[in-house]
Each structure stands twice: as structure tokens, then as C-alpha cells.
C-alpha positions as CSV (number, residue, x, y, z in Angstrom):
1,X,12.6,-37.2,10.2
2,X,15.9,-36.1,9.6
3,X,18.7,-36.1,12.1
4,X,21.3,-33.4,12.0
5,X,25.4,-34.0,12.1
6,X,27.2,-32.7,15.3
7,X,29.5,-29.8,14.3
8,X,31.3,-27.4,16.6
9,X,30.3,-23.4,15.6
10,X,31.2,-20.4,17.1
11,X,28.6,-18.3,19.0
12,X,28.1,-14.5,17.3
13,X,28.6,-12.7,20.4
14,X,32.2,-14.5,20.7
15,X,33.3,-13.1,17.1
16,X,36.4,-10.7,17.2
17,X,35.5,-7.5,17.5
18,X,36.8,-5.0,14.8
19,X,40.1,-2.8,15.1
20,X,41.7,-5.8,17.3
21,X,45.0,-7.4,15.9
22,X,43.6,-10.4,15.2
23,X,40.3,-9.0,13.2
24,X,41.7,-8.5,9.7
25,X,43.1,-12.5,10.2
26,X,39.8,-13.7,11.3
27,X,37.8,-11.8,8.7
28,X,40.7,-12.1,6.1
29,X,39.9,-8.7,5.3
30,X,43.7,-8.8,2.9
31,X,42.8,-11.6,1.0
32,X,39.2,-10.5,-0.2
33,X,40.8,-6.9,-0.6
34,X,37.1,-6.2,0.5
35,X,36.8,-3.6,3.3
36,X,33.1,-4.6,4.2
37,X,33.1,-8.1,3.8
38,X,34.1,-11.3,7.1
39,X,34.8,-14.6,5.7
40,X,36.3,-16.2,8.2
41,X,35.9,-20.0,6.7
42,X,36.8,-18.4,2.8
43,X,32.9,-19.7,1.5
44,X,34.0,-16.5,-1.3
45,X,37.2,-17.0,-3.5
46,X,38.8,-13.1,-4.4
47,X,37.4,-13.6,-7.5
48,X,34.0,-13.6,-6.7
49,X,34.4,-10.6,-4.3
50,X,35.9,-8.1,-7.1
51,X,32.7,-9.2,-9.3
52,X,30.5,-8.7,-6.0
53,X,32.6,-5.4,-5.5
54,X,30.1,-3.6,-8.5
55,X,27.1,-4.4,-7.0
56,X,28.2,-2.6,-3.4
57,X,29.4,0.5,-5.7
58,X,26.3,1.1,-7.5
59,X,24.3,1.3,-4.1
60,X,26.9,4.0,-2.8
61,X,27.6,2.1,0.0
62,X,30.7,2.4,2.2
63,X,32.2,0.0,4.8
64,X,31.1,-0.5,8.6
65,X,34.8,-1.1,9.4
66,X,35.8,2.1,8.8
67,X,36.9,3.2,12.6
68,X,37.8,5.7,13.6
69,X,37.5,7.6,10.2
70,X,34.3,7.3,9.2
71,X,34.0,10.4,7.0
72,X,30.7,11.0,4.5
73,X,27.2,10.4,5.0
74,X,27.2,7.0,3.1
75,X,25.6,4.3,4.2
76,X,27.5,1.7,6.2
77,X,27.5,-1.8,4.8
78,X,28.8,-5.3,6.2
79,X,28.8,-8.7,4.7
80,X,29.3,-11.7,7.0
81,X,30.0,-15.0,5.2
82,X,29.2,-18.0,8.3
83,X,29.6,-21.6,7.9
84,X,28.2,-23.1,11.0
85,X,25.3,-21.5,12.8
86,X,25.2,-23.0,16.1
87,X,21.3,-22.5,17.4
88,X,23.0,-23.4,21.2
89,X,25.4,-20.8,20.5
90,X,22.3,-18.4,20.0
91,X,21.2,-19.8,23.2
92,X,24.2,-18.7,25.2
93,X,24.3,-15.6,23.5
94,X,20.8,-14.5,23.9
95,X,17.8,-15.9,26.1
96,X,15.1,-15.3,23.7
97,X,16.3,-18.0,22.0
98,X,14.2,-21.1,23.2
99,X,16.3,-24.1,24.5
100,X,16.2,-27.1,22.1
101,X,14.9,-29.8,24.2
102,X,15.1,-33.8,22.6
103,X,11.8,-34.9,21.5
104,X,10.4,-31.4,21.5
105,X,7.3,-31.6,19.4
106,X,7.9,-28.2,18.2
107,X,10.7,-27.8,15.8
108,X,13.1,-24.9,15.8
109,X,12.2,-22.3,13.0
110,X,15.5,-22.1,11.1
111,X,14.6,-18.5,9.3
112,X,13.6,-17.4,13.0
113,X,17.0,-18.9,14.6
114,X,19.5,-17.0,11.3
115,X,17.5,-13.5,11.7
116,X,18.9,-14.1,15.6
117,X,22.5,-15.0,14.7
118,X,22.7,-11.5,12.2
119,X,20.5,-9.1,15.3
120,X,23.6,-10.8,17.8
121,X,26.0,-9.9,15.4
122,X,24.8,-6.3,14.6
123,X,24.5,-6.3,18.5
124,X,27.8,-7.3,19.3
125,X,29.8,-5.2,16.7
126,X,27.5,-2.3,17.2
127,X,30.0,0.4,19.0
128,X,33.1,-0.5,16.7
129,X,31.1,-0.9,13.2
130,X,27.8,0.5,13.3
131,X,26.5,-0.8,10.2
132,X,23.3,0.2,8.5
133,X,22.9,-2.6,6.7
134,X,24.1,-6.0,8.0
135,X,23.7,-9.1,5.5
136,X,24.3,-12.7,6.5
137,X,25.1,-15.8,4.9
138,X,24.7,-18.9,6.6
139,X,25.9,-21.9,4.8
140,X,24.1,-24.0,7.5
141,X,22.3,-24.2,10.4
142,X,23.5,-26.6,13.5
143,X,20.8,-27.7,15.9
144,X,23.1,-30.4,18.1
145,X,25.8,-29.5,20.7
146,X,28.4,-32.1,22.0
147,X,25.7,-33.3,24.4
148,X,22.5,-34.1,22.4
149,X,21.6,-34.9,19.5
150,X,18.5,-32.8,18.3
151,X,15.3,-35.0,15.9
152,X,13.8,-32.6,14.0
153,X,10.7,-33.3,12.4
154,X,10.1,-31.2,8.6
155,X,7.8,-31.4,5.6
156,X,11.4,-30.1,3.7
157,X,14.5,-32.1,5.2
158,X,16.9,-30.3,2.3
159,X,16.2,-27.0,4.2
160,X,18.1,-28.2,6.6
161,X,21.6,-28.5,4.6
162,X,20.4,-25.2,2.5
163,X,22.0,-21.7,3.0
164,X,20.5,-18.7,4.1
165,X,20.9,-15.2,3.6
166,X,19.6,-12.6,5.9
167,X,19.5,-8.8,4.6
168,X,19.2,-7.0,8.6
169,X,18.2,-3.2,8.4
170,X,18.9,-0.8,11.3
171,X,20.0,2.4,12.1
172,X,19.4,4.6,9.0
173,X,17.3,1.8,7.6
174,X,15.6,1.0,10.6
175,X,12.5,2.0,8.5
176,X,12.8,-1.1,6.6
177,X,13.6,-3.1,9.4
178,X,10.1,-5.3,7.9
179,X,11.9,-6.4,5.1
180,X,14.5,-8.3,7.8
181,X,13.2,-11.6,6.7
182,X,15.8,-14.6,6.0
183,X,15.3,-16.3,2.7
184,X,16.5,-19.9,1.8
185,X,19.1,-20.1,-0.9
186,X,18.1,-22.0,-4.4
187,X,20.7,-25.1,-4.7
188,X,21.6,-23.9,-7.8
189,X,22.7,-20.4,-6.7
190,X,26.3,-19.9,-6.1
191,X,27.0,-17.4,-2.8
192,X,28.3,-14.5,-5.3
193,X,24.6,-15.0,-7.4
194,X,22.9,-14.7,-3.9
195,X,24.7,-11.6,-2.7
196,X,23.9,-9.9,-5.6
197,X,20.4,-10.6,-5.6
198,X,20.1,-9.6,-2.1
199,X,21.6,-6.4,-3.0
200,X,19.7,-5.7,-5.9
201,X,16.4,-6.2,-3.9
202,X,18.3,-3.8,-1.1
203,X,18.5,-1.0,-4.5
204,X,15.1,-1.9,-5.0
205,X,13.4,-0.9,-1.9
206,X,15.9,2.1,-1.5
207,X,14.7,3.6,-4.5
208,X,10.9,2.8,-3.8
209,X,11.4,4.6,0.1
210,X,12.8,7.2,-1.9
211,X,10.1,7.9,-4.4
212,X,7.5,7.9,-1.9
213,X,9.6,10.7,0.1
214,X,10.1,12.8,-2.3
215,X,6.3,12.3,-4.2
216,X,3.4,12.7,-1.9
217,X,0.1,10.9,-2.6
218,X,-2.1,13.4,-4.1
219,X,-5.0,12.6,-2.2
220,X,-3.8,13.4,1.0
221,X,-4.1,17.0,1.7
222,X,-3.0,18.0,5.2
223,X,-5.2,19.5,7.8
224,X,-3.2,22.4,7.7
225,X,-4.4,23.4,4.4
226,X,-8.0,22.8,5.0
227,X,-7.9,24.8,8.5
228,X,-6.0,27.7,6.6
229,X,-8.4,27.7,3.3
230,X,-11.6,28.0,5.6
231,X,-9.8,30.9,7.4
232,X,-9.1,32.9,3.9
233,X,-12.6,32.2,3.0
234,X,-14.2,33.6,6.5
235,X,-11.5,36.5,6.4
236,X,-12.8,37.1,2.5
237,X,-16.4,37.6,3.6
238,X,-16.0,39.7,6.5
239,X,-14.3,42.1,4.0
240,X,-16.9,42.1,1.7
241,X,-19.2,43.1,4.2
242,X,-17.1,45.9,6.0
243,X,-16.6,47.1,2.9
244,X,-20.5,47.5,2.4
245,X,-21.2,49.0,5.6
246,X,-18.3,51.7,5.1
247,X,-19.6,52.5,1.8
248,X,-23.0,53.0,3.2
249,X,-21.7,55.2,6.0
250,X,-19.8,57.6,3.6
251,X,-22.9,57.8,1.2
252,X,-24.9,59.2,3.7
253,X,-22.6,61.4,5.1
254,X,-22.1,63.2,1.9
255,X,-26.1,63.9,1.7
256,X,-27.6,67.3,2.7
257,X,-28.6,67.0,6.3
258,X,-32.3,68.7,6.6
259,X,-33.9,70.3,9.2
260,X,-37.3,67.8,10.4
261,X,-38.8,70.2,12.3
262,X,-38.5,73.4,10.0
263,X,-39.4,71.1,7.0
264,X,-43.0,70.1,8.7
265,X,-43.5,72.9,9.9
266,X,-42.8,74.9,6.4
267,X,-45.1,72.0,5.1
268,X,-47.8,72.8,7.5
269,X,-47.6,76.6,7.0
270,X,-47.8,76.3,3.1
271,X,-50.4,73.9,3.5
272,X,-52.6,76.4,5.7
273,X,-51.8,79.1,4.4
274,X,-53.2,78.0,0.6
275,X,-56.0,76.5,2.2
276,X,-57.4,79.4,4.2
277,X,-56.5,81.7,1.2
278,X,-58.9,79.4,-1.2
279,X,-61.8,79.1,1.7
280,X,-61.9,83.4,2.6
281,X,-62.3,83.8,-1.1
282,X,-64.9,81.5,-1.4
283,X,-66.7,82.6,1.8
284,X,-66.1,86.5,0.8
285,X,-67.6,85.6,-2.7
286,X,-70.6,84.1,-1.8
287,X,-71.0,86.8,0.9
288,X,-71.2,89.2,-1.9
289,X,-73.5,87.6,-4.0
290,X,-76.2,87.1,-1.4
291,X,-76.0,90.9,-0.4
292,X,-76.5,91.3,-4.3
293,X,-79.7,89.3,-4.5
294,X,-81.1,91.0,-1.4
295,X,-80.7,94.5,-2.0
296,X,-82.2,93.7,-5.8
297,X,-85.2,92.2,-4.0
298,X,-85.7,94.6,-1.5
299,X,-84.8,97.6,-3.6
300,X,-82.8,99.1,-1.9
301,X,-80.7,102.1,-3.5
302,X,-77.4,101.5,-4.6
303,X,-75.5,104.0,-2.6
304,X,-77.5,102.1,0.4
305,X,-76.4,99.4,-0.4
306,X,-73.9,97.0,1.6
């Protein structure tokens, strides 16, 4: 168990809010020559700033202190460098906060109680610096007041005394807001090394959001689509077949139209008529030739004959 040092730290929602007179002096915004970065303890010499200056220019990033002319569609970056975090000055800045109680069993999460302080500060300087990208350095995290002294019990009792940096997405990168996640600093990082690593991984997932905008996946084919290739097809078909049925239509209409009734009755006519001429001359001829045979047997004379 490890017990922490009493040290006085201001509470986020108490910081100086930008464009006052005493602002610049708090953040020392003319000694960093920085326009995006608070330090009001100086964790960051100017040295370390104009080398921390390249990694902010190569993201295209702008300051969130740039009220009331705030020209471009950049986004808005701000870096606050924080020596104390006070997790009672969470507590009378927010009540989600839980309150540290001594001998809880339950030990405050410091990741949980750093992602707090940098949503306060976005909160509390969001009219006057909107910023689309808040990042936060805590050098360390305070869990006593004046009153109490806080035990806390850890499997890692460095963590305690070991910085944090806290990358907070909103507004225009509210998308990414999953990626808000404090991560402890290594002890052999300096503050400029971690800043730039946090902004490289910021480049990192700016790019990936970016290629999956711009490429869809290539198995996804929207509904859209589908609904409007079934259409063509049925559309397609039904052509085809009106087409047929007009075709057929004109064919017969350019065909001779023929009279039923004359033609059967023409038919029946010929028929008759061929017939009856083929059975008188049969009758007519055996007639004849019976008359013959008759007259020869009966001897009659020829002009008596019939």
C-alpha cells in the first residue's frame, strides 16, 4: 500500500478562461511562442515546443485559441500541460466523480479520474476555444485534500507518481471519441517524446478514418442497387414481350382477310358440282348400255329403238 503526499491542485473548471487579461500569464502563451499550447507550471522549456511545433504542422492543425478570428476549416487543437491533478477537485467540479472515502476498498481508477479532468476542461473552455482535439498531460495524479489522507491499495504503486497523457476527441472528431483513452507515460519518455507520440498516433487514425471514407468495402453493395437492377431486369422482359405481341398483331394485319362463308360455300359448290357431274355420267352410261343389250335380245329394229 502506498500512501500518496498532500499537494494543493487547482480544479479544471476554475482554470482562466481564454481572451481574459490574465490568460496569456497563466498559460504563458509568450514564452512558449505556442498559440495552442497551456503550461501554466512550465513542465515544457521553449525549446521543446519549437521541436513539438513540427509535429502540430504536419497534421494541419490550427489553434483553439484563436477567438474571435477563427478563419479556415482546420482543425482546432489545444495542448494542456498539468502538474497536479486534484481527483477532489474533479469532485467539486463534476458529480460523476465518486467521493474518495478513507478505507474505501475500491481504489480510484487513475486513467478513469485524468479522462475526467481533460472532458471538464474541454467543458469549461468550450464557448471560448472550441477545440477538436484536446490533449492532456498530467504529470501526476493527487488523491488527498487538506482533510484526509487517501490509502490506496495497487498491484503498480509507480503508477501513482507516473504521467499521463490523454488524447480527448470531440466535435469534428467526435467519431473517434473511442480512442479517448488515457495512457501512462514510460519513465524514460521526456513530455516532448510523449506529445509527439500522441500526435503521431492522432495522424494515424486521421488517415485510417479517411481511407475508409473515401474507399468503400467492396462487398457491400447498397440496397439501392439491388432494388434498381431487379427493376431494369422486370422492365427488360416486359419489353421483350410487348414487342412480340405487336409484332404478331402487324403480321396478321398485313394478311389477306377471306371471306369464311363464300370460301365453304365455293368449297361445297365445287365439291357438288364434280361429284354429281361424275355420278349422271355414270348413271346415263350404264342406262345406255342396258337399252343396248335389250333391244339386241329382243330384236327390236333400230329405228325402234330407245
Amino acid at each position: 500500500q502506498v500512501t500518496s503526499t498532500i499537494i494543493e491542485a487547482q480544479a479544471p473548471c476554475q482554470y482562466d478562461l481564454p481572451y481574459t487579461d490574465t490568460f496569456p500569464i497563466y498559460c504563458q502563451l509568450n514564452y512558449h511562442g505556442a498559440k495552442y499550447l497551456c503550461d501554466p507550471s512550465g513542465m515544457m522549456s521553449r525549446t521543446e515546443v519549437d521541436l513539438l511545433e513540427s509535429s502540430v504542422s504536419s497534421l494541419n492543425l490550427s489553434s483553439a485559441f484563436c477567438q474571435p478570428h477563427c478563419g479556415g476549416k482546420q482543425l482546432r487543437v489545444a495542448v494542456v500541460l498539468e502538474d497536479v491533478a486534484s481527483l477532489h477537485g474533479l469532485q467539486s467540479c463534476s458529480q460523476s466523480v465518486s467521493p474518495l472515502l478513507i478505507g474505501s476498498p475500491r481504489p480510484p481508477s487513475l486513467i478513469a479520474a485524468s479522462l475526467e479532468f481533460a472532458r471538464l476542461v474541454n467543458e469549461h473552455w468550450d464557448e471560448a476555444a472550441p477545440a477538436d482535439l484536446l490533449i492532456v498531460l498530467i504529470k501526476y495524479v493527487s488523491t488527498t485534500d487538506q482533510h484526509h489522507i487517501i490509502i490506496i491499495s495497487t498491484w503498480h504503486p509507480s503508477h501513482l507518481h507516473r504521467p499521463i497523457v490523454v488524447p480527448y476527441f470531440t466535435r469534428r472528431l467526435a467519431r473517434l471519441s473511442r480512442y479517448s483513452v488515457g495512457m501512462f507515460i514510460s519513465p524514460r519518455q521526456t513530455y516532448l517524446e510523449a506529445l509527439k507520440e500522441t500526435f503521431a498516433h492522432v495522424g494515424k487514425l486521421l488517415a485510417k478514418k479517411e481511407q475508409i471514407t473515401i474507399i468503400p468495402k467492396p462487398t457491400t453493395v447498397p440496397r439501392w442497387v439491388i432494388y434498381s437492377t431487379v427493376a431494369l431486369l422486370a422492365l427488360v422482359i416486359f419489353s421483350v414481350r410487348l414487342a412480340n405481341w405487336v409484332s404478331r398483331r402487324m403480321n396478321r394485319a398485313r394478311k389477306p382477310k377471306w371471306n369464311t362463308h363464300s370460301y365453304k360455300a365455293d368449297s361445297r359448290f365445287r365439291a357438288g358440282f364434280a361429284g354429281g357431274m361424275m355420278i349422271r355420267n355414270e348413271q346415263s352410261r350404264k342406262s345406255t348400255m342396258m337399252f343396248r343389250s335389250f333391244n339386241k335380245r329382243n330384236g327390236i329394229p333400230t329405228a325402234q329403238r330407245i
